[in-house]
C-alpha positions in Angstrom: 195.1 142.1 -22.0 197.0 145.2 -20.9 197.0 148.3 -22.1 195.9 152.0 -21.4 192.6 153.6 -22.5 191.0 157.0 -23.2 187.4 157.4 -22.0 185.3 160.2 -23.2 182.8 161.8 -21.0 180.3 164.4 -22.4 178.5 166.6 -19.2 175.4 168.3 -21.1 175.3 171.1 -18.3 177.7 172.5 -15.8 177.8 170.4 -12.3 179.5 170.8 -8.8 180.9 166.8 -7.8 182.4 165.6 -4.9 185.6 163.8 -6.3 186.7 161.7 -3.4 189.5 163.2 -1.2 189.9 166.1 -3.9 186.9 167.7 -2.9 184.0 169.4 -4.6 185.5 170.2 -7.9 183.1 172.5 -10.8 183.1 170.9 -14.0 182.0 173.0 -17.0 179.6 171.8 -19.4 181.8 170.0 -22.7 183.5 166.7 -23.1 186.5 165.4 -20.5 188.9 162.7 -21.4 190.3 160.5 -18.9 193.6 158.5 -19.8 194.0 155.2 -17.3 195.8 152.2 -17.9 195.2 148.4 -16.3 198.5 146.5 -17.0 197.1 143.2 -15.4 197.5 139.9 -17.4 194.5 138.6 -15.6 191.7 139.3 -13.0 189.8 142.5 -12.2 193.1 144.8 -13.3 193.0 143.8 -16.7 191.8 146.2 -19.6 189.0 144.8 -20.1 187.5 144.5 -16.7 188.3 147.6 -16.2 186.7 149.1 -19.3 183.9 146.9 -17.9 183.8 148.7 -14.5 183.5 151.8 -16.3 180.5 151.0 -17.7 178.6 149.0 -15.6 176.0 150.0 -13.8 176.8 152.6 -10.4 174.1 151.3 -7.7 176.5 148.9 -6.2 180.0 149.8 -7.3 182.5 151.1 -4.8 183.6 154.5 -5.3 187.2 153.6 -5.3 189.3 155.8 -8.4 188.6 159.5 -9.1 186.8 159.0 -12.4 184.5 155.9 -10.1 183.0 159.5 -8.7 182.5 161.5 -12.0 181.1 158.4 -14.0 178.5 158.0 -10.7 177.1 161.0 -11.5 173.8 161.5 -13.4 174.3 163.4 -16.0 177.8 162.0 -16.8 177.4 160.0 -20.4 180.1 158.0 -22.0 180.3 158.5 -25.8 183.2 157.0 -26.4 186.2 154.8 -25.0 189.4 154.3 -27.0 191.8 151.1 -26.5 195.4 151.2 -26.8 196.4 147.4 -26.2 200.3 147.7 -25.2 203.0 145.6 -22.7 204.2 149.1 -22.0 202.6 151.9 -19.3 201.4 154.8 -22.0 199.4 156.5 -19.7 201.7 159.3 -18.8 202.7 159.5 -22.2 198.7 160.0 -23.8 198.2 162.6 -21.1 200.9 164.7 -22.1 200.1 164.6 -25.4 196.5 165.1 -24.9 197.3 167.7 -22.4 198.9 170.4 -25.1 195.7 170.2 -27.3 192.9 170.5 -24.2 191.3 173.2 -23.4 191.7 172.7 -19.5 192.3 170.2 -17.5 191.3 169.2 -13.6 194.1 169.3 -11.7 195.7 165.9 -9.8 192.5 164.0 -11.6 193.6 160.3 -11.8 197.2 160.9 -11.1 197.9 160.8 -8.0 200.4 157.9 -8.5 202.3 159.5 -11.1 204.0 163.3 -11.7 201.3 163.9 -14.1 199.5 167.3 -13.2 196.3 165.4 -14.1 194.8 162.6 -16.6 191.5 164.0 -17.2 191.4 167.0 -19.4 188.6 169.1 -20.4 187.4 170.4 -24.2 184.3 172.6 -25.0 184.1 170.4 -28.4 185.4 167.4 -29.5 185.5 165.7 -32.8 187.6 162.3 -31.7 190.9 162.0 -31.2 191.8 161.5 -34.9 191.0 165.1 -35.5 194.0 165.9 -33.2 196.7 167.7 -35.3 200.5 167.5 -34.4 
């Protein structure tokens, strides 16, 4: 299946994490959504194996993408992942609409292959995307 995906990440405290060539970056304590996509028919670029990587366990995994570094991180938690099966690329699309209702965002987060100024973006509370208001 392709598709893109949100994936919600609550930090319960502030935290300083080194975030692959970016650098140390400071994330404030609240919930972050990151908007990827995995347009693969089959094999590990699909959406579900790479909803899968998410998730699994970090001992082993190769830190390869940006968010590989924040989910590595102790305290990071998962509360949620949202699912947007499509043929089409979306990603670019989500994060600009998600972008004008964040708080913040972490600048060139995820997006380093697009013009996007990042695809992880920052609230001090969330309720789920369905409490988004146009």
């Amino acid at each position: 299946m392709k598709g893109s995906y949100i994936v919600v990440i609550y930090l319960p405290e502030n935290v300083c994490i080194q975030i692959g060539a970016l650098g140390e970056i400071f994330f404030d304590k609240g919930h972050y959504l990151y908007i990827g996509s995995a347009m693969a028919k089959n094999g590990p670029n699909t959406l579900e194996n790479r909803i899968k990587r998410h998730i699994s366990e970090q001992n082993n995994k190769k830190l390869f993408w940006h968010i590989d570094y924040l989910l590595a991180n102790k305290i990071s938690l998962i509360t949620i992942i949202y699912l947007v099966p499509t043929i089409v690329r979306l990603e670019c699309i989500i994060s600009k609409e998600i972008s004008e209702v964040s708080d913040n965002h972490i600048k060139d987060f995820g997006s380093s292959d697009c013009n996007c100024p990042s695809h992880l973006y920052y609230f001090k509370y969330f309720q789920g995307i369905e409490n988004f208001s146009n």
